[in-house]
N, C-alpha and C positions, 0 to 999 in steps of 0.2 A: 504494500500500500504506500503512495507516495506521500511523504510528509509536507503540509502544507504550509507553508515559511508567513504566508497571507495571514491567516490566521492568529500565529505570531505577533505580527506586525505587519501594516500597511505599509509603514515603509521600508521595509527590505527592497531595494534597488538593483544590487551585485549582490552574487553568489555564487559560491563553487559547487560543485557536486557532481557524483557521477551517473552515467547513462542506465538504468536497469534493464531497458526494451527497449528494444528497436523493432518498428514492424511500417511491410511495406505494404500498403494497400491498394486498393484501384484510384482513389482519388489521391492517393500521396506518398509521402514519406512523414512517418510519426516516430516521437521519441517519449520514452518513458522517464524519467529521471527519480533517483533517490528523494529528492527535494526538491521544489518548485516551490517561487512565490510569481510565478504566471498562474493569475485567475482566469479560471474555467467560462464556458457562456453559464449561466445560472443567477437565480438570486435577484432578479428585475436588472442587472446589467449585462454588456456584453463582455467579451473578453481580454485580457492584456494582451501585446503584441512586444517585441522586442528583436533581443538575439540569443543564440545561441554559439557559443566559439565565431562571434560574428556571422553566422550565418540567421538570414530572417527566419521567424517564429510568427506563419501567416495564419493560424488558430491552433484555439486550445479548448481541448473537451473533455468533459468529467466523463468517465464510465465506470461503474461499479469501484468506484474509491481510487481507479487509477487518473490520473491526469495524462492525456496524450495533447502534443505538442506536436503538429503541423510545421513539418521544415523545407525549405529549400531543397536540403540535400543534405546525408550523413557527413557527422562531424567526421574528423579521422580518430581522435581518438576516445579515450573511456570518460575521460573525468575535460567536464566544460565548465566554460567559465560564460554564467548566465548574467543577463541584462534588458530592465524592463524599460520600455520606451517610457517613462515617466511622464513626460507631459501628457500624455494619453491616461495614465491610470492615474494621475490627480486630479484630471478632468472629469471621470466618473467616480471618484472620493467625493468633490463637493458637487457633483448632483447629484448623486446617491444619497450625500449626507442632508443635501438643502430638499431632496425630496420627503423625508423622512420628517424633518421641521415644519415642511409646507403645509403635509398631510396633519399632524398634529395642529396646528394652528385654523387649519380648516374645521379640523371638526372641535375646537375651542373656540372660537371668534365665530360660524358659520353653522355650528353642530351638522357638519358636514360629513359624512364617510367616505373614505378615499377608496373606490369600486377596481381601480385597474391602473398602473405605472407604465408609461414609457419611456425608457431612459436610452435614447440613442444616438448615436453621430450628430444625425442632424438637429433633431430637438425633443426635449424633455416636457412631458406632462402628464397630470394625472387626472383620470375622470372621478368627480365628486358626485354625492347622493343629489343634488340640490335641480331643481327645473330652472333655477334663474340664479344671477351673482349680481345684483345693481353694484353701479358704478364706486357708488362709496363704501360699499361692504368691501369691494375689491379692492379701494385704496387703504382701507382698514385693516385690510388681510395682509397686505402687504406692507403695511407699516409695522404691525406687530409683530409677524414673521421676523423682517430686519432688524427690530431692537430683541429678540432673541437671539440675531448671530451676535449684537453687541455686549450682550452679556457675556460671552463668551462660554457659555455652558460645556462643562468637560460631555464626550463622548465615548463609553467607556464598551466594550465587548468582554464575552465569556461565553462556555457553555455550563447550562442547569441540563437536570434529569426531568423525568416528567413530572414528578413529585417538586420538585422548585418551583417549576415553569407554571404548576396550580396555581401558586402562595403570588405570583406577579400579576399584577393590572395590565397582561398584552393588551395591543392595541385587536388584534384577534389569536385564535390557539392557532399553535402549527400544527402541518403535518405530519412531521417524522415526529417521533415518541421516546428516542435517545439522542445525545450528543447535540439539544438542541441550543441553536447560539443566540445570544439573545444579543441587540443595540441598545443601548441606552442613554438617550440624550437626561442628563441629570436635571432632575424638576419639570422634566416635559412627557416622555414616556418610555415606556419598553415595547422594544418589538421583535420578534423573532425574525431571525435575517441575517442569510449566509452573506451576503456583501463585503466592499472595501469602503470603511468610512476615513474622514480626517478624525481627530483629536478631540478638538473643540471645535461650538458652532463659529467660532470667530473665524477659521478656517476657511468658512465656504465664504466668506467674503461678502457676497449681497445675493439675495434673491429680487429678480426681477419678472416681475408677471409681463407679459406678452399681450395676451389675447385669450377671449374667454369664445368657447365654442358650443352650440348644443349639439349634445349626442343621445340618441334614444333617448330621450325624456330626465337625462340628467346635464351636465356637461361639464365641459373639457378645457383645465387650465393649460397653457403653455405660458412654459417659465425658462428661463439662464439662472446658473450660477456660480461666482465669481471670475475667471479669467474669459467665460463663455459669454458674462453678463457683461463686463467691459468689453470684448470686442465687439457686441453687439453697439454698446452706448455708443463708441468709436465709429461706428460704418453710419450710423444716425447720425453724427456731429460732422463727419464728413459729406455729406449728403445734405445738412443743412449750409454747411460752411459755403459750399459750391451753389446752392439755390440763391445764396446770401451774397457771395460774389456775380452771381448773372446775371440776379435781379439791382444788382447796384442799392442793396440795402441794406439795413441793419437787421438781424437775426430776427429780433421780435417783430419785423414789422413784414417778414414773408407771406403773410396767412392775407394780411390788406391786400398785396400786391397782387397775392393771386388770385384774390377777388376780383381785387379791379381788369387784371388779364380776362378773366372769365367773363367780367361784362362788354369789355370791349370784343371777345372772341360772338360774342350772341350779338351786337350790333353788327361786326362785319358778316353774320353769317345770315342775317335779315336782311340786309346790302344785298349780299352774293343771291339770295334767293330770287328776291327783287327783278337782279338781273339775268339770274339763269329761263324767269317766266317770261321775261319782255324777250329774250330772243328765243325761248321756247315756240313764244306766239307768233313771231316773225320767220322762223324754221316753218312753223305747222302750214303755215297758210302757203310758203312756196311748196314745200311738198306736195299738199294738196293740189297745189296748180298742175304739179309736174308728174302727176300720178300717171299709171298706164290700166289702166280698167280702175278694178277695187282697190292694187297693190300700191302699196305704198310704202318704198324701200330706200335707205340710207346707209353712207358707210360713214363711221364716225371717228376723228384718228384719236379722243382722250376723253369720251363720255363714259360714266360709270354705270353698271347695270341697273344701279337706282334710279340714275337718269334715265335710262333708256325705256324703263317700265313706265314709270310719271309721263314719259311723253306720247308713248302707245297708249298708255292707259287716254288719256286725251281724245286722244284719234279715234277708238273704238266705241268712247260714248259718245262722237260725236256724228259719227257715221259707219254703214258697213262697208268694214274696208281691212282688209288684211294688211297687216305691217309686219316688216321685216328689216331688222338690226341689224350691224354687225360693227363692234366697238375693236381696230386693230390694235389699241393700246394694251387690252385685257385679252384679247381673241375669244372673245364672247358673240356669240350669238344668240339676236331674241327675237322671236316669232307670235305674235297678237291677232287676234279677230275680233271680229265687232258680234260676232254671234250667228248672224243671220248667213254666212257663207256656207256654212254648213262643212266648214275643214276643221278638222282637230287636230290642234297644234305639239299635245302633248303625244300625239299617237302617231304622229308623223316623226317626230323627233327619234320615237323608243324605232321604228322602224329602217331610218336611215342613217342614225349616230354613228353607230358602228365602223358603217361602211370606211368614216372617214376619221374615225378615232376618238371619236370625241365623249364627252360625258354629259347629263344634265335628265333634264326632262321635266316634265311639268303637265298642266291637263287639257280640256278643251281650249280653254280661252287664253293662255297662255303656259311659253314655254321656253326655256334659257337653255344654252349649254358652250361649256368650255374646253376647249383644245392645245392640247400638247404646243403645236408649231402655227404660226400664222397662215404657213399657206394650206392648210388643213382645215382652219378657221373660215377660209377664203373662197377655197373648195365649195365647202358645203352652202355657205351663205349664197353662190352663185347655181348651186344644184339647187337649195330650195327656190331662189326666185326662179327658176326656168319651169317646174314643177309647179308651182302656183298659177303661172303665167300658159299652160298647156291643160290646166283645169278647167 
């Protein structure tokens, strides 16, 4: 059975020791060691990563009390010299540890229950009992969470038997029934929990709430903490600093500015509308002139499919008359009836797409579609007006 150096101590960093199995399998090469303080996936986190004799250690996984250690390649010799990627495993020390604070504080400030933990690369959170969090219970939660890491509260481990583990206030029972380990933030609670924590809450540095989420009728805090909650602050302050320098203002006064942008973007887009109906109306009437029967057909070199439907759409309630798009910016094509021609547009389209590559469809009264290459686009646009036009 490998002995587990984690347990021990969180921080064991370096260590010697030597190989007891080696075994090769279909997905790798694994190594057994006398001693590890690489932790296993288990316990609401994921794994350490590191080296081993220099060579990377790309997982680690508990099986029946042995720890196997995923490597590159066989060391050459028996006894290695082990090393944990430490920024990685103090990273999940304080959000292991700051998860553990958060959850207790939910359900003191919020009589909240903590239902399920994610603690992973990208982000940490926990789903609580509650249907709603208002804004100021959240800032509450998070005030009082934080002057708890200020205290600095010792964070102590051990294992009790099952008979101990009775006589303690878990936060719930476990389920193994020997050798079980208990966390203890002192004056906060006990919890059973194979994990790696820091010391003291002073450790995880700050808990930062995120974003509160509903999930099946409870929901879902995301949180950082400490070196994860300052990079976060960082890439925010950066992000503000650069709005702050583009906008040519002062930090506080971004939210005006993008006000006032936002009202001027609705003035010019009342403008732009303005003018896209006046030459709408001046487009519609030369068409009309220059129609050949019903049809009534345009190539357009930068109109949007938005555009192109607002202006058929026009056309068809104002007459029966079949219209046909074709936008070479986009290689779109769009095909319109007024109803009374008796062509369905959507059933022409699923019939001849194909032919020329294309994708889209749509129903009687209209029908869109988009194409790989322009001249594809071009193609069809000039098969359907020949097709309508031999109707």
């Amino acid at each position: 059975m490998t002995k587990k150096l984690y347990y021990e101590s969180a921080y064991i960093r370096e260590w010697r020791t030597r190989i007891a199995r080696k075994l090769e399998r279909a997905d790798g090469t694994y190594l057994v060691l006398e001693e590890t303080a690489f932790y296993p996936h288990g316990g609401g986190q994921t794994c350490d990563l590191g080296w081993i004799d220099n060579i990377s250690v790309l997982d680690v996984v508990n099986e029946e009390e042995e720890i196997l250690h995923k490597v590159e390649r066989l060391p050459e010799g028996e006894e290695v010299d082990c090393r944990l990627k430490w920024d990685r495993r103090f990273d999940y020390m304080q959000q292991h540890s700051g998860q553990h604070l958060l959850s207790a504080m939910c359900l003191e400030v919020c009589q909240a229950e903590t239902l399920s933990v994610h603690l992973g690369e990208d982000y940490a959170a926990i789903d609580i009992a509650r249907p709603d969090l208002p804004q100021d219970q959240l800032m509450m939660l998070e005030l009082e969470v934080n002057d708890q890491i200020y205290l600095n509260r010792k964070i102590t481990n051990y294992f009790v038997n099952q008979e101990q583990a009775a006589t303690l206030p878990l936060v719930k029972q476990p389920k193994v029934t020997q050798d079980i380990r208990i966390v203890e933030i002192d004056g906060i609670e006990y919890n059973a929990c194979g994990g790696t924590h820091v010391s003291a809450t002073g450790e995880i540095g700050i808990i930062k709430l995120l974003k509160v989420e509903k999930q099946k009728g409870n929901i879902r805090l995301h949180f950082k903490c400490g070196y994860r909650a300052l990079n976060e602050f960082n890439a925010g302050m950066e992000i503000v600093s650069s709005l702050s320098s583009r906008f040519k203002v002062a930090k506080d006064e971004i939210l005006d500015r993008i006000a006032k942008l936002d009202q001027e973007q609705k003035q010019l887009q009342a403008e732009l509308n303005a003018v896209k109906a006046e030459n709408d109306a001046y487009l519609a009437e030369k068409l009309l002139a220059d129609r050949q029967g019903n049809l009534i057909q345009h190539v357009f070199a930068d109109k949007s499919v938005k555009d192109m439907q607002n202006l058929a759409d026009k056309f068809t309630k104002q007459a029966e008359v079949i219209v046909l798009f074709f936008s070479t910016a986009d290689r779109k094509v769009l095909l319109a009836q007024g109803g009374a021609s008796g062509f369905a547009c959507g059933a022409f389209f699923k019939q001849h797409l194909a032919d020329y590559r294309g994708k889209g469809g749509g129903n009687d009264k209209m029908a869109q579609a988009g194409f790989d290459t322009s001249e594809d686009a071009e193609a069809f646009y000039h098969f359907t007006a020949q097709s309508i036009k031999e109707k």
